[in-house]
N, C-alpha and C positions, 0 to 999 in steps of 0.2 A: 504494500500500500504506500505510492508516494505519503510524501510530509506534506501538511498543508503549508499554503503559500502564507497564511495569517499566523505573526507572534504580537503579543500583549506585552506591554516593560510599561514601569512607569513614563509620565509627560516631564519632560526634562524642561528648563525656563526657557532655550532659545528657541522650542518648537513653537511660540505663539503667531510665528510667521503663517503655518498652517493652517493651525486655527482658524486664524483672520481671513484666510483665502476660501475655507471652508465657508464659512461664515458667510461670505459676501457671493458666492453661488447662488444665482434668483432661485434655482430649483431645490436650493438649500434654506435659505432665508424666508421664504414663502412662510416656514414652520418655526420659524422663531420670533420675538416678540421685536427686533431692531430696522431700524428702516432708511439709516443712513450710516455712516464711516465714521462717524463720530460714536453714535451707538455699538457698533460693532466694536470697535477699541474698547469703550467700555468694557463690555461685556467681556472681551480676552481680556484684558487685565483683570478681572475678577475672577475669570476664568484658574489663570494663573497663581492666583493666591493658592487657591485648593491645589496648584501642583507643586508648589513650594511644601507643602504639607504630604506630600504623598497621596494626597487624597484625587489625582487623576493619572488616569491609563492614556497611551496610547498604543494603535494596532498598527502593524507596516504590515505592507504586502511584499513577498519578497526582501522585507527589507527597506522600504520607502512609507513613511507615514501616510496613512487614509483616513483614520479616524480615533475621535478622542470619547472617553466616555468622564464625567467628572463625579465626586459624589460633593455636598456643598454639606461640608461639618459642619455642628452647629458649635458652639462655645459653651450651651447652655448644654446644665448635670440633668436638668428634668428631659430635655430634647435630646438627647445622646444617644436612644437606641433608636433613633428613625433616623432617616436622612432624605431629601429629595435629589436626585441627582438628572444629567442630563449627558444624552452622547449625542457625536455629529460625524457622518462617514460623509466623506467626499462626493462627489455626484460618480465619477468614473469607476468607484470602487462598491458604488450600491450594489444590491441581490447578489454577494458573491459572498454573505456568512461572516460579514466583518464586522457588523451588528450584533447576530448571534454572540458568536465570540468573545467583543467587547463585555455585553452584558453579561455572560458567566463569568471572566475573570473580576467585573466590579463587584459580582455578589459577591464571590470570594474575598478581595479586599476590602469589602465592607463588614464583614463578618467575622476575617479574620483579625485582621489592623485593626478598625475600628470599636469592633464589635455590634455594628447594629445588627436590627431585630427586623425592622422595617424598609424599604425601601419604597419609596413613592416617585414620584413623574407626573408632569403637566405635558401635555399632547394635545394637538390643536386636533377640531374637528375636522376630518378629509386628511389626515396624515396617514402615509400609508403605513409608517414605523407602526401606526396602534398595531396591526394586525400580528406584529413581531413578538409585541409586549406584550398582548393575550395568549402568544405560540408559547413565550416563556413563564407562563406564568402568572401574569399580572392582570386583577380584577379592579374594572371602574365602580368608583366608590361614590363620586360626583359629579357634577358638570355647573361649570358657568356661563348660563346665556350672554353670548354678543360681549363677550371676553377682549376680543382686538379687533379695534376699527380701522380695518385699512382700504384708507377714500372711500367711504360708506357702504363697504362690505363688511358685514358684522363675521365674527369665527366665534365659537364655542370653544371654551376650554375644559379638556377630559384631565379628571384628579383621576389615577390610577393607583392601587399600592400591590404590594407584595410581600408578606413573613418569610423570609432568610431561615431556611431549615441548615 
């Protein structure tokens, strides 16, 4: 049986180049909550915090980064066995199991590093990831009508969680 082409390591700080590229993909960004370059920096640089902490993966294909999964620590003792996290695979590297993947190794670093209990995610309505996140596991708990207005299209936002066995 070949080796697969997907390895998992931690996100090292000068990958936020990636990120950002990920990031600013329309057929990427579509499903995230930013809407210009200035928000995207944002958002990598916060991104980044959680990988200075160990608390983000990145996947390579072959050996070249495609995608990042994060988990966002809380600080707080009462909050510390859940965590929400968020991952983002490249457009070129989508339906090839680099998702899959991502998410199993984050359960494990979250459960093993961390120790959470929970794992949760916000996923926009028409994201085709949800269908990934119900394949691994994870049941919608809520929803928020008309969540993100983008130029007077409303999106739904899916709360999803998951218990870390």
């Amino acid at each position: 049986m070949a080796a697969s082409p997907i390895t998992v390591r931690l996100t090292r700080s000068h990958e936020d180049a990636y990120l950002k590229k990920w990031l600013s993909e329309p057929l990427t960004l579509r499903w995230f909550p930013m809407s210009d370059e200035r928000e995207i920096d944002d958002a990598v640089r916060f991104y980044m915090i959680f990988a200075a902490m160990g608390a983000c993966l990145t996947a390579e294909w072959h050996g070249i980064p495609c995608g990042m999964a994060n988990l966002y620590i809380s600080s707080f003792k009462k909050l510390s066995h859940q965590c929400l996290f968020s991952i983002i695979v490249g457009d070129e590297y989508r339906n090839k199991g680099v998702g899959s993947v991502l998410l199993d190794e984050l359960e494990k670093l979250a459960k093993e590093k961390f120790q959470i209990e929970f794992l949760h995610l916000e996923v926009y309505d028409g994201n085709p990831a949800y269908r990934l996140y119900q394949r691994k596991g994870f049941v919608e708990y809520g929803k928020q009508p008309r969540f993100i207005n983008e130029d007077g299209v409303f999106i739904d936002k899916i709360l999803m969680q998951k218990k870390i066995v």
